[in-house]
TORLO-202869 format. One record per residue (C-alpha): residue in one letter; x, y, z. Coordinates in pm, 1 decimal. Each point is the difference from the previous one (the first is absolute). Last residue first. Layout:
// residues N
SITE	residu	xx	yy	zz
SITE	a	X	Y	Z;
...
***
This chain:
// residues 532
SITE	residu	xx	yy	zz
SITE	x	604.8	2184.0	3062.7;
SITE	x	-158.9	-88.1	-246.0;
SITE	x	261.6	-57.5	-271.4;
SITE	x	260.5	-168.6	331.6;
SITE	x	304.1	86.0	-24.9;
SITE	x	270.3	-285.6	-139.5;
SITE	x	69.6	-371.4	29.4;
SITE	x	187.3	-36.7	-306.8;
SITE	x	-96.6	-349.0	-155.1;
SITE	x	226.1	-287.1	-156.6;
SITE	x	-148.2	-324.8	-179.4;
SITE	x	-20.6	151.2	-345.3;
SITE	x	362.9	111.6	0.0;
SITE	x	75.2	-340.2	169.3;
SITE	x	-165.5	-214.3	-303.6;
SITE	x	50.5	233.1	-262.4;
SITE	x	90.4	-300.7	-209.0;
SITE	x	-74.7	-288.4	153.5;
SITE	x	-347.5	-111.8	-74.0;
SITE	x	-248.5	-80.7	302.6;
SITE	x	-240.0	250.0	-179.8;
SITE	x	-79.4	-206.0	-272.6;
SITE	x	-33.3	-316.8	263.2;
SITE	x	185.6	-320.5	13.8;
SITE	x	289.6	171.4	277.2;
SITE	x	311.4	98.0	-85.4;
SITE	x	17.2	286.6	269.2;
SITE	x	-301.3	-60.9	216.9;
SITE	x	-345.7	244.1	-30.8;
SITE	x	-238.7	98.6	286.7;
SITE	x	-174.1	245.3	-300.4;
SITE	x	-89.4	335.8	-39.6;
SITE	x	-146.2	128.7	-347.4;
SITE	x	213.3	275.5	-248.5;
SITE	x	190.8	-243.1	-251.6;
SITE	x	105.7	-152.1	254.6;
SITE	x	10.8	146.0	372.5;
SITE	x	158.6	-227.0	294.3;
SITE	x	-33.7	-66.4	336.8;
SITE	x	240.8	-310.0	44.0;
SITE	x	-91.8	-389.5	50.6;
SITE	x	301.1	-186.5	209.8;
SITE	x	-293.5	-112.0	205.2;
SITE	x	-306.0	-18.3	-122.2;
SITE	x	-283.5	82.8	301.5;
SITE	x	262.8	215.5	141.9;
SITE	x	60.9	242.4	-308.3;
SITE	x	349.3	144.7	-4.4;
SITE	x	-25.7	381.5	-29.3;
SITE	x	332.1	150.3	-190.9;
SITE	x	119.6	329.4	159.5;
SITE	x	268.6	209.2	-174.6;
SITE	x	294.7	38.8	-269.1;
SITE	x	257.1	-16.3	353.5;
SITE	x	-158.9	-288.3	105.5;
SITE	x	-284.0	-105.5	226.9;
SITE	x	-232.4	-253.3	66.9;
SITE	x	-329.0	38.3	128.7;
SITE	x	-248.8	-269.3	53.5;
SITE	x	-356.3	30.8	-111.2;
SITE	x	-326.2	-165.9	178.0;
SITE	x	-364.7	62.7	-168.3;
SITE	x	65.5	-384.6	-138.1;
SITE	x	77.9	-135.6	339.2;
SITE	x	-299.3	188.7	163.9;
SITE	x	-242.4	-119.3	-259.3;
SITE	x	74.0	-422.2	39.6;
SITE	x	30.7	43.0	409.1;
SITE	x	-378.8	174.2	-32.4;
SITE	x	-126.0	301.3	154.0;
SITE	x	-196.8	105.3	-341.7;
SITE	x	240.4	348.4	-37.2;
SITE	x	-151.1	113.0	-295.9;
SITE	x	120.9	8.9	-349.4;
SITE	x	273.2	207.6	-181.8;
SITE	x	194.3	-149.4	-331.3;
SITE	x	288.2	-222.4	-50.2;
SITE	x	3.1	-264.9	-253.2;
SITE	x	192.0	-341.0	99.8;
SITE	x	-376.0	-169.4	32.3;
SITE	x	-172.0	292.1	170.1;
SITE	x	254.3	127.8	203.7;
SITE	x	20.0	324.0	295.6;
SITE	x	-3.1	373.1	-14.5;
SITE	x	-226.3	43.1	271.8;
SITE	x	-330.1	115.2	80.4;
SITE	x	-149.9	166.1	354.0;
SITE	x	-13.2	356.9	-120.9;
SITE	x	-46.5	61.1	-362.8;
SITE	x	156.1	247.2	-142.0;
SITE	x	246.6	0.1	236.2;
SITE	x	91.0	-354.1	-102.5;
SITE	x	167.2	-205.9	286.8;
SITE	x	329.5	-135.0	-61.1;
SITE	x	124.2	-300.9	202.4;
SITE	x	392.6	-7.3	120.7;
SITE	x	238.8	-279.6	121.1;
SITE	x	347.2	70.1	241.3;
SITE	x	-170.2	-213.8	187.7;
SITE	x	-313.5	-241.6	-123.6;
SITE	x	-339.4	70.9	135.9;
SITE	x	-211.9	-59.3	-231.0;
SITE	x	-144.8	312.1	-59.1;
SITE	x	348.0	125.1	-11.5;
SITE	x	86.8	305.9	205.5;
SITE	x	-239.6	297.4	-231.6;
SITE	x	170.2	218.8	-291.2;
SITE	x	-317.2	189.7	-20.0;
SITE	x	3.0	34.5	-431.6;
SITE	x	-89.7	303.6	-264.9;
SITE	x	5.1	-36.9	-354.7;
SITE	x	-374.2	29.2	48.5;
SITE	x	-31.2	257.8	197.4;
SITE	x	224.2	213.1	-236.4;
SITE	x	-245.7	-69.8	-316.5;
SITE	x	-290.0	93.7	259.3;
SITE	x	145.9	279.3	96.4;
SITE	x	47.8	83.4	-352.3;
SITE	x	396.6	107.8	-86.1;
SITE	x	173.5	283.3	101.8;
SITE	x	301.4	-257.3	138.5;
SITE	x	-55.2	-175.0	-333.9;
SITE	x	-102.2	-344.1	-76.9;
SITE	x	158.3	-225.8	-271.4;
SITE	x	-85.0	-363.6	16.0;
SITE	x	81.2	-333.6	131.5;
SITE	x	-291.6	-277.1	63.9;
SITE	x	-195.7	-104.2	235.8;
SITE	x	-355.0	-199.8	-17.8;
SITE	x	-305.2	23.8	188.8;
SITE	x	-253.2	-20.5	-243.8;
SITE	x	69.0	196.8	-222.4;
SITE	x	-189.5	294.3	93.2;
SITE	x	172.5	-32.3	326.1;
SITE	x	393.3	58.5	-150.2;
SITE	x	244.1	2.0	216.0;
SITE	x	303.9	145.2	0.9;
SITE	x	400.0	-34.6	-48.7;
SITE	x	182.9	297.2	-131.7;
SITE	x	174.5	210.1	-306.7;
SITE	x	111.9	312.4	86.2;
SITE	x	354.9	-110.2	-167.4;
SITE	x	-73.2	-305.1	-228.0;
SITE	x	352.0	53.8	-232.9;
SITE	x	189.8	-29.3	407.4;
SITE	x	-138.4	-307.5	22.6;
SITE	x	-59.8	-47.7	388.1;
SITE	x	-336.1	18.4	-32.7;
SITE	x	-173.6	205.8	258.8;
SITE	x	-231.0	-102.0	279.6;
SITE	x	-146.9	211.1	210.4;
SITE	x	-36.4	22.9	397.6;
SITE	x	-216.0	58.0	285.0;
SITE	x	44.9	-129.7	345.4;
SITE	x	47.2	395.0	127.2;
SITE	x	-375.1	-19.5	53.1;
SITE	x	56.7	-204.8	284.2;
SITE	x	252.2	197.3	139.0;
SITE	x	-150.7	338.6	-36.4;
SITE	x	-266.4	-95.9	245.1;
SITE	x	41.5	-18.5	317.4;
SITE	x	387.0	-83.8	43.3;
SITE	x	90.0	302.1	-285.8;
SITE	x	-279.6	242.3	167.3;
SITE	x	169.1	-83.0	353.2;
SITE	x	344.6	102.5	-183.3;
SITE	x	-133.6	315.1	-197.8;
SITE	x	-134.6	88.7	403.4;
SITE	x	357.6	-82.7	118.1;
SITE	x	88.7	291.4	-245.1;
SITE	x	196.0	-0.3	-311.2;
SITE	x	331.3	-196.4	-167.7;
SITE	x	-134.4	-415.0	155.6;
SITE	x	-330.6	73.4	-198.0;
SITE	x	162.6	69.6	-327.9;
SITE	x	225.2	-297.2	130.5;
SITE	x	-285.0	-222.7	36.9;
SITE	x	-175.2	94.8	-355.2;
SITE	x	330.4	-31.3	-136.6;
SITE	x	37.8	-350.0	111.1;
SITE	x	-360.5	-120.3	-64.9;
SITE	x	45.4	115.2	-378.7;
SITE	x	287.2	-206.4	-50.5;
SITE	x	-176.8	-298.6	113.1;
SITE	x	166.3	-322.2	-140.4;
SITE	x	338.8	69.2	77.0;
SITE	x	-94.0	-258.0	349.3;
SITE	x	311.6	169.9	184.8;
SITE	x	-133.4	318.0	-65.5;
SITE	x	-395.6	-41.6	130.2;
SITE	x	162.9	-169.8	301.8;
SITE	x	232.2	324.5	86.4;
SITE	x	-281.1	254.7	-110.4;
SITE	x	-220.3	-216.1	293.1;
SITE	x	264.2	-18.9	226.3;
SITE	x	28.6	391.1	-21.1;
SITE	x	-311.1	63.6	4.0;
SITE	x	-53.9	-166.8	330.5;
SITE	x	296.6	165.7	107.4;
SITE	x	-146.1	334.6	-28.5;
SITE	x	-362.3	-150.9	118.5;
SITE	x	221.4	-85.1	357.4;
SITE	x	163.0	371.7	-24.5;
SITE	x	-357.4	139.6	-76.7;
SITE	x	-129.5	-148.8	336.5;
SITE	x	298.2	64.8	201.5;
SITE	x	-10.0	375.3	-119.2;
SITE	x	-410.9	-6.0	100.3;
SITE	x	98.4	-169.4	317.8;
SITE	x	167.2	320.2	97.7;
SITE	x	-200.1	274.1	-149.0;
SITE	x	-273.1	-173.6	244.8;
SITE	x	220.5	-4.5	293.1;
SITE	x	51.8	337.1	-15.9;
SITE	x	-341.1	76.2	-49.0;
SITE	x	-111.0	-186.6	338.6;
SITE	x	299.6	262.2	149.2;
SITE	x	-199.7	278.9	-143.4;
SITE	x	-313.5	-152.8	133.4;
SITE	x	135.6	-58.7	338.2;
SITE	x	148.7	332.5	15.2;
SITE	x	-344.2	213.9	-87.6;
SITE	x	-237.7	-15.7	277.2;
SITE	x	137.8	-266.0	253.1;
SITE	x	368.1	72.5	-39.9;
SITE	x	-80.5	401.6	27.8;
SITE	x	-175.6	-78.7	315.5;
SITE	x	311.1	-192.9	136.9;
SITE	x	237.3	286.4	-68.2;
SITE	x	-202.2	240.6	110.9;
SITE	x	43.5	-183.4	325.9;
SITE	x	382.7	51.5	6.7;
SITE	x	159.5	-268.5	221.1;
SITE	x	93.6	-197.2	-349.5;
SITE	x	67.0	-385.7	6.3;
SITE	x	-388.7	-6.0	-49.8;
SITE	x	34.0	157.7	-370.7;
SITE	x	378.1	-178.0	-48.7;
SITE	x	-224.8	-343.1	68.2;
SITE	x	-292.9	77.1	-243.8;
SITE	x	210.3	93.0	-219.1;
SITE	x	182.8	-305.7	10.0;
SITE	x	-290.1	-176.8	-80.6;
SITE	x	-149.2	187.6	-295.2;
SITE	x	382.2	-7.4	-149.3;
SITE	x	-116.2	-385.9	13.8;
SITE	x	202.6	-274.4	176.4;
SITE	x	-199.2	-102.6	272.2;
SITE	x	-292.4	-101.5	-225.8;
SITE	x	73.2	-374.8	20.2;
SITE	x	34.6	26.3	323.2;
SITE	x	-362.5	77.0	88.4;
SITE	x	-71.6	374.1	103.6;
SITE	x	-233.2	26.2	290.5;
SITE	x	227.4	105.1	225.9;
SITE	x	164.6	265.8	-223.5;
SITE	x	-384.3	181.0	-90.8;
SITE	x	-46.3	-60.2	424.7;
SITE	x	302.3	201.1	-3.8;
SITE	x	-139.8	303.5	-213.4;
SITE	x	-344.6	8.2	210.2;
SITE	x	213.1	60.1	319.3;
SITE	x	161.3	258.5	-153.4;
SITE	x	-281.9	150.3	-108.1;
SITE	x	-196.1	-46.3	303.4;
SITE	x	-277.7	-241.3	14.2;
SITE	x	-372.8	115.6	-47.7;
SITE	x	29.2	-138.6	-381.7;
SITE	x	163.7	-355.2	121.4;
SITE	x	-308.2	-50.5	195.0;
SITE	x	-209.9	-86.7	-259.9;
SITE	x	-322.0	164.7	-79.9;
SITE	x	120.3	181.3	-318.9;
SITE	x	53.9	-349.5	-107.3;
SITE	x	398.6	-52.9	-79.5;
SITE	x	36.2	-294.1	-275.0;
SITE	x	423.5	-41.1	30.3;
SITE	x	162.4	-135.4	-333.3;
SITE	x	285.3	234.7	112.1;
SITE	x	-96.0	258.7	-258.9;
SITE	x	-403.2	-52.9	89.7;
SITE	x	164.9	108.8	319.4;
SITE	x	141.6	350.7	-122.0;
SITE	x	-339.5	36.9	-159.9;
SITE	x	-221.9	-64.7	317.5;
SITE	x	244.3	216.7	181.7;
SITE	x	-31.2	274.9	-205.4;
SITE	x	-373.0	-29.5	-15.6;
SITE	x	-32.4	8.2	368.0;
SITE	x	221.4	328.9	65.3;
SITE	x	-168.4	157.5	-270.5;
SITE	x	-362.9	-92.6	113.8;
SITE	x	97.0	134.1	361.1;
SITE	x	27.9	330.9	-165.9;
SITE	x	-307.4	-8.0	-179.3;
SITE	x	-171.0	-40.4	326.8;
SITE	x	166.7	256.8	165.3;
SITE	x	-54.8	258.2	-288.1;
SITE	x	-415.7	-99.7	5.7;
SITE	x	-230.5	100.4	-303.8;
SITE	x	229.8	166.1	-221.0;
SITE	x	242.2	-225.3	56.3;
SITE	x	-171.9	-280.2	-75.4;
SITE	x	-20.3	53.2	-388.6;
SITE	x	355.3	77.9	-8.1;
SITE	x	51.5	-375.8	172.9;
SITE	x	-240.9	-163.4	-233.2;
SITE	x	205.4	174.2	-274.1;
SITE	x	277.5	-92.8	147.6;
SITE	x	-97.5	-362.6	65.3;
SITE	x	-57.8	-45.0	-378.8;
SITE	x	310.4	144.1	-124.2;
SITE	x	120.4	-257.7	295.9;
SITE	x	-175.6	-308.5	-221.4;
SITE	x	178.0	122.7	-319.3;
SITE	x	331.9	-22.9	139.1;
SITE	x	-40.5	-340.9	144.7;
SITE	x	-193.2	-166.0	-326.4;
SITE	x	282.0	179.6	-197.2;
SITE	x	323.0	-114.4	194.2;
SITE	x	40.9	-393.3	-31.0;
SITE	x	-302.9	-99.7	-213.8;
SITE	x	2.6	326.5	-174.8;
SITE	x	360.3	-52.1	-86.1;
SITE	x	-97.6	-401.1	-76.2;
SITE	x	-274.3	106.1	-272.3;
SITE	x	223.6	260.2	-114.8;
SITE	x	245.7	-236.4	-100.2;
SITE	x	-226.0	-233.1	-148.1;
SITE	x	-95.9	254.3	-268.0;
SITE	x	-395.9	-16.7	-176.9;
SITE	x	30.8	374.1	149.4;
SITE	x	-401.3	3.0	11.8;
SITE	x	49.8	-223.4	349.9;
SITE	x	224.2	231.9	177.9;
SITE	x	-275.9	300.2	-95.5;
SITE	x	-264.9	-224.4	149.2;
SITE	x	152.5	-107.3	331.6;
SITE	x	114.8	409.8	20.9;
SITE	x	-386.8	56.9	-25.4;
SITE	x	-85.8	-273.0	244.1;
SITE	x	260.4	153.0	256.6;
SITE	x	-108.8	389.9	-1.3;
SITE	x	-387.8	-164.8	14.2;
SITE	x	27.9	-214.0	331.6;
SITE	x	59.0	-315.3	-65.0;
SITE	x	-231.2	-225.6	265.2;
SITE	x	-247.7	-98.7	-211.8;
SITE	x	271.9	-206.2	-198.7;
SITE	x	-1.9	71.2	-394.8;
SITE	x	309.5	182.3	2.7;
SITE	x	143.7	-219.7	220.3;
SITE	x	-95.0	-328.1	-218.7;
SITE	x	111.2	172.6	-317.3;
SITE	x	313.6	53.2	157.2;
SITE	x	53.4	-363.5	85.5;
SITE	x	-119.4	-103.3	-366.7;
SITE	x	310.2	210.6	-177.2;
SITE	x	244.0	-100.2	265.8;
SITE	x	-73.0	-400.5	5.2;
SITE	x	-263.0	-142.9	206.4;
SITE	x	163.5	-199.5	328.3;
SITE	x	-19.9	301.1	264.0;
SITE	x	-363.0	39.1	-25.8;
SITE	x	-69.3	-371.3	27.7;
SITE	x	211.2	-63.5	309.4;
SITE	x	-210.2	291.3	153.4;
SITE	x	101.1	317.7	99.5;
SITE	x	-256.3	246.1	145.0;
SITE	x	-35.5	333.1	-164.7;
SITE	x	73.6	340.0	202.3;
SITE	x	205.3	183.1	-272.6;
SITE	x	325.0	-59.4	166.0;
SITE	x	-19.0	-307.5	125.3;
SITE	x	-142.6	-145.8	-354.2;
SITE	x	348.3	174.6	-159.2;
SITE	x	235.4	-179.1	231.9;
SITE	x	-151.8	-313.3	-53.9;
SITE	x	42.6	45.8	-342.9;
SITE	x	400.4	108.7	78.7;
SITE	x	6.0	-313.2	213.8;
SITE	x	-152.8	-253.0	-278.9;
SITE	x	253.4	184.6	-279.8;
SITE	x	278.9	-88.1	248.9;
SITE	x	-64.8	-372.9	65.7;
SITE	x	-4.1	-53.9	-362.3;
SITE	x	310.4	155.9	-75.2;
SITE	x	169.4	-206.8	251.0;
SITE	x	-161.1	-307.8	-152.4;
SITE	x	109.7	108.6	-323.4;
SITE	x	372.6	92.7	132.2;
SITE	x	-27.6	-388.3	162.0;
SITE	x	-113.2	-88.7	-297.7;
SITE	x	278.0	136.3	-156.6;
SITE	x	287.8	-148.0	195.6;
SITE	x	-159.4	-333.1	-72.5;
SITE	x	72.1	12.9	-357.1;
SITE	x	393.9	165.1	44.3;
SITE	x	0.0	-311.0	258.7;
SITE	x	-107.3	-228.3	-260.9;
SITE	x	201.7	143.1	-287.6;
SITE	x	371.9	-80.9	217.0;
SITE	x	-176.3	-303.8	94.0;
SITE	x	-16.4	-90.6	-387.8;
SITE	x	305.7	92.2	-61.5;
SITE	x	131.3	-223.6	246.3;
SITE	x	37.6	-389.8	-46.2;
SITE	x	-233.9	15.0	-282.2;
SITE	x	96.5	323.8	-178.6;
SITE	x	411.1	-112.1	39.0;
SITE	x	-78.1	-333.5	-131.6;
SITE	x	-162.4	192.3	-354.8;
SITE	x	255.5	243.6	-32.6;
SITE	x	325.7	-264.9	62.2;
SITE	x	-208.1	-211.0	-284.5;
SITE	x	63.5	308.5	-222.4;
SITE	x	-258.1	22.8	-263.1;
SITE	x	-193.4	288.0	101.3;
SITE	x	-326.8	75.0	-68.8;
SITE	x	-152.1	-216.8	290.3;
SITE	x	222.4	172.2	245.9;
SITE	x	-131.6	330.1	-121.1;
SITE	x	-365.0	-153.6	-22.3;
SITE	x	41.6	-107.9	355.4;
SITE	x	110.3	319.3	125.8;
SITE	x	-286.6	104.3	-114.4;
SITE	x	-249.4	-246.7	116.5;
SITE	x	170.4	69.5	379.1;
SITE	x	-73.5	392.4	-3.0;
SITE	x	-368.0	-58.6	-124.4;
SITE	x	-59.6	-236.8	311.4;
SITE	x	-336.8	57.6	165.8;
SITE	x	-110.6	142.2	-353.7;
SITE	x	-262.4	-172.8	-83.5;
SITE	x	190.8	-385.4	144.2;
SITE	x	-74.8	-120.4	-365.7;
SITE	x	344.3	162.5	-114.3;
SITE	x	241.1	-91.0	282.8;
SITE	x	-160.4	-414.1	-45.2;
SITE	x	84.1	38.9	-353.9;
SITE	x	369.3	130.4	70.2;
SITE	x	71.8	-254.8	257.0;
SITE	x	-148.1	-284.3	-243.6;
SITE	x	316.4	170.7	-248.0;
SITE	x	206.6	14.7	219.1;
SITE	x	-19.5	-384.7	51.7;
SITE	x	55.8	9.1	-391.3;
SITE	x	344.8	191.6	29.8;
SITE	x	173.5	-202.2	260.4;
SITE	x	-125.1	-354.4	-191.6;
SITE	x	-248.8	-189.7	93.9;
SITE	x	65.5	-317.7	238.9;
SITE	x	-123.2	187.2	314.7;
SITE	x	-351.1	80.7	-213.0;
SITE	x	-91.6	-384.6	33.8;
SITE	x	-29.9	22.9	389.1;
SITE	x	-194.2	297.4	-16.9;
SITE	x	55.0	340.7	91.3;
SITE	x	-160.2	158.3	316.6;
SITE	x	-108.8	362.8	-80.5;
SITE	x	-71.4	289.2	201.2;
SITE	x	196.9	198.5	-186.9;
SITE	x	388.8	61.7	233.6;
SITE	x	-161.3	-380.6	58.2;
SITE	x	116.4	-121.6	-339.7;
SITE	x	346.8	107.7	13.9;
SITE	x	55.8	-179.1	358.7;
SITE	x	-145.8	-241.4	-191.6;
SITE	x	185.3	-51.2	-267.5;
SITE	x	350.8	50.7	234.4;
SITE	x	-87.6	-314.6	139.4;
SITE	x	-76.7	-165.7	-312.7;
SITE	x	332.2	88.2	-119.0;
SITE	x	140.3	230.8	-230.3;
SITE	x	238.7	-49.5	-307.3;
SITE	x	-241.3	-160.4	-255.5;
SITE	x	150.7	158.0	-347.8;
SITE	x	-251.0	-67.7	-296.4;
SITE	x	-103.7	371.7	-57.1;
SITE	x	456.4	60.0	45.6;
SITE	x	97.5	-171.0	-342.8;
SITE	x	-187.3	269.0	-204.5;
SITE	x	-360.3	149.9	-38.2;
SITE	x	-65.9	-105.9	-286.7;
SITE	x	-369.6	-42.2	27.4;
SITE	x	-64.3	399.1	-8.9;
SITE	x	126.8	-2.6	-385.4;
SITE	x	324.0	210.8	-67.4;
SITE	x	-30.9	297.3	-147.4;
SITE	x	132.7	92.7	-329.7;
SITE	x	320.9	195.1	-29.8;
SITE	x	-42.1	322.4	-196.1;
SITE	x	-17.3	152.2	-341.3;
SITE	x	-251.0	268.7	-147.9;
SITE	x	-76.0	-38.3	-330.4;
SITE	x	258.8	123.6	-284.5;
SITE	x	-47.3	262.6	-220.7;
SITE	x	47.3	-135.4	-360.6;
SITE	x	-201.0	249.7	-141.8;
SITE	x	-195.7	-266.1	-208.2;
SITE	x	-3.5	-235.9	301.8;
SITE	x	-108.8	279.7	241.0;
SITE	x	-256.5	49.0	-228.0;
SITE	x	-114.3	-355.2	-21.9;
SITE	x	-91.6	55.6	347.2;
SITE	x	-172.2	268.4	59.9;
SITE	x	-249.7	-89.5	-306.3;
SITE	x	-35.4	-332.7	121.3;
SITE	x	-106.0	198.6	321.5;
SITE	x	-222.6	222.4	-157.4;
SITE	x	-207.1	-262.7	-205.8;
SITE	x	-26.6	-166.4	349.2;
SITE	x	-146.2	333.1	83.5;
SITE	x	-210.0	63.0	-306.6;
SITE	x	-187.1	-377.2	106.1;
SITE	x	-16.8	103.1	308.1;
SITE	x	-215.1	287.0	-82.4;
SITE	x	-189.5	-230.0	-206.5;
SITE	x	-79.0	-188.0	262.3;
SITE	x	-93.4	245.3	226.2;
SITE	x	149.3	181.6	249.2;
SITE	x	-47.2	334.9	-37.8;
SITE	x	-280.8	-10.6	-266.9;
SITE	x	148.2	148.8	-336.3;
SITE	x	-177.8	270.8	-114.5;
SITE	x	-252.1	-56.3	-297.7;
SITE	x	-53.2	-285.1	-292.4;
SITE	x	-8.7	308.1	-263.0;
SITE	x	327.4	-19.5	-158.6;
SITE	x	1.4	-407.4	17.7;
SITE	x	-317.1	82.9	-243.2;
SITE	x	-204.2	-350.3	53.0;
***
């Protein structure tokens, strides 16, 4: 066959990596014939050599389970004989199956676990770790707070536009609350359109302003109109409808369901203001709401009171509103913040930490897209060989070939597809090992760069103990780069030879266990993610 006519290389395929490990001989005897030297720096040290202090037991039982409980956890009598830095790590496992319930106590685990003072590791257990469980339980009480809130202001919003609450109303999220209103026999048409235009926004922020002011405001462009309507017909009548719509709004503000049949409409205003105060719970004492409704019956002026009931209550309901909204964004602010702290400390997600401080430089609503969303994709990164002579040059994946990786050049401008593949989710290790990593293809969602035999390649997540240790990489670092240290082998390095990935040791029996190029091979720039 004419090697002139066999066609474009298949991105990919063998034969393209076949050129590339042609490439990276290429690379490399040239910096031998130039004599430009490779890149030097001090290898990492393996994850098992940790030092004197990971067999150091300093703490006692006693102090165990005091540690223990900050989790829910009650140690074992064989776990009081393991060292300092082992019992933290059982804390940290039992922090990072909890779903959350105590995110700030795994990582202040994984710092203690990184370090190899012995000091560092008693100081976590005897109170580090209550130090991260109060920080823990401090936000679910803000959760619970928050929780409590968005159920009043829905409340709020069914009292206003004449719809009974139910337990089941006020437990759907935003987006399926306002569908429920706008579908509701009892929206009237001002209210049902505003439901819809809230909902086309796709934007959780607009769900909640319509939620807390929208529903209201669209519900009294319906009254007017009913009101306008009336006036023509009877001017008393339509008068009395003001009076009893105002009221029924300012005590939809109060969490107050006022019937136009109830007595509280025939009272007068003042008198209608302090039953507002009398039936305020505690809990709502302390609202700019509140304490207007206190300076409004303070006053002797009567105008004074009417004005409270028509358009002060909802100004002051406002107020409140623009307040929250600053606590809100302040509590996502340092959200980000912990998150772009984490995300530095682990030097494994680059890309997360500008993504977070991109987020952190413009508007709380950057910051609630960052938390949402931007986060998660923020996971991404590439790659690179350290090797200065195989510049551009990065790890992928290769599906056509069954699954395996190996190093090649991909450009920036590159195929999407090309960039996809050399593209990785830097997930917490699979197998749940601090200060550990997995890689999930973004090519193909759901597989992992993990072993077959010592050769690494991408296959799916199958659940098992086995998979999970060989989809798990540990970071080291040092001032050439990262090295990955494969769990399932230990003391077995991420390393490219001759253009294919392999879990190699220095020394080893293998062709691509050899020595020379060992660390040069071994080290990786973690650097922006191709597809981004």
């Amino acid at each position: 066959m004419d090697k002139n006519n066999e066609g474009p290389v298949r991105t990919g395929s063998a034969r393209a990596r076949r050129l590339v490990t042609r490439g990276i001989v290429t690379a490399t005897a040239l910096a031998a014939v130039t004599g430009v030297a490779a890149p030097v720096g001090a290898f990492a040290t393996p994850s098992g050599a940790v030092g004197a202090a990971a067999d150091v037991v300093r703490t006692s039982p006693d102090d165990r389970i005091a540690a223990g409980l900050k989790v829910d956890y009650e140690p074992k009598p064989e776990q009081y004989g393991m060292s300092d830095r082992d019992f933290i790590v059982v804390l940290w496992e039992q922090a990072k199956n909890s779903g959350g319930k105590w995110e700030a106590v795994r990582q202040a685990a994984e710092e203690a676990i990184a370090s190899t003072s012995a000091d560092d590791h008693v100081k976590f257990i005897i109170s580090g770790i209550v130090a991260a469980h109060d920080v823990d339980v401090e936000r679910h009480t803000e959760e619970a707070a928050e929780e409590r809130k968005v159920r009043a202001l829905k409340s709020q919003a069914l009292i206003a536009v004449g719809i009974p609450a139910s337990p089941d109303l006020l437990g759907l999220s935003d987006d399926n609350f306002i569908r429920a209103i706008m579908k509701h026999e009892a929206a009237t048409p001002e209210v049902k359109k505003a439901a819809s235009q809230a909902l086309g926004e796709k934007d959780p922020a607009v769900w909640r302003e319509f939620i807390t002011n929208g529903a209201r405001a669209a519900h009294s462009r319906d009254m007017e109109n009913e009101r306008k309507e009336l006036e023509q017909k009877n001017h008393e009548e339509a008068q009395r409808r003001v009076e009893a719509d105002a009221r029924r709004l300012a005590g939809s503000l109060f969490g107050i369901r006022i019937e136009l049949s109830d007595a509280m409409l025939n009272l007068s205003d003042d008198n209608f203001i302090r039953e507002l105060i009398h039936r305020t719970p505690a809990a709502s004492q302390g609202t700019e709401l509140f304490a207007a409704a206190q300076k409004a019956l303070n006053s002797s002026v009567a105008a004074d009171w009417r004005t409270f009931i028509h358009t002060g209550a909802d100004q002051a309901y406002k107020r409140d509103g623009e307040i929250e909204a600053k606590k809100i964004a302040e509590a996502k602010r340092r959200q980000a913040l912990a998150i772009q702290a984490q995300a530095a400390k682990t030097r494994v997600r680059p890309n997360l930490v500008a993504a977070a401080e991109k987020a952190l430089r413009g508007t709380p609503e950057d910051v609630s897209l960052f938390l949402r969303e931007g986060q998660y994709r923020a996971l991404r990164q590439s790659f690179q060989a350290s090797n200065s002579k195989l510049n551009g040059w990065y790890v992928r994946q290769s599906s056509v070939d069954g699954g395996d990786t190996f190093l090649t050049p991909v450009g920036a401008k590159g195929k999407e597809s090309d960039r996809e593949d050399a593209t990785w989710i830097v997930r917490d290790s699979l197998a749940a090992e601090p200060n550990c990593y997995s890689f999930e293809s973004v090519r193909k969602p759901g597989f992992y760069l993990s072993l077959k035999d010592s050769r690494a390649k991408i296959a799916p997540d199958d659940l098992s103990a086995d998979f999970r240790k060989g989809a798990t990489w540990c970071a080291h670092f040092s001032e050439a780069g990262t090295t990955f240290e494969s769990k399932a082998k230990a003391g077995h390095l991420l390393r490219q030879y001759k253009g294919d990935l392999y879990a190699a040791v220095k020394n080893g029996k293998r062709a691509y266990d050899t020595a020379k190029d060992f660390e040069l091979d071994t080290t990786w720039n973690i650097s922006t993610p191709l597809a981004g």
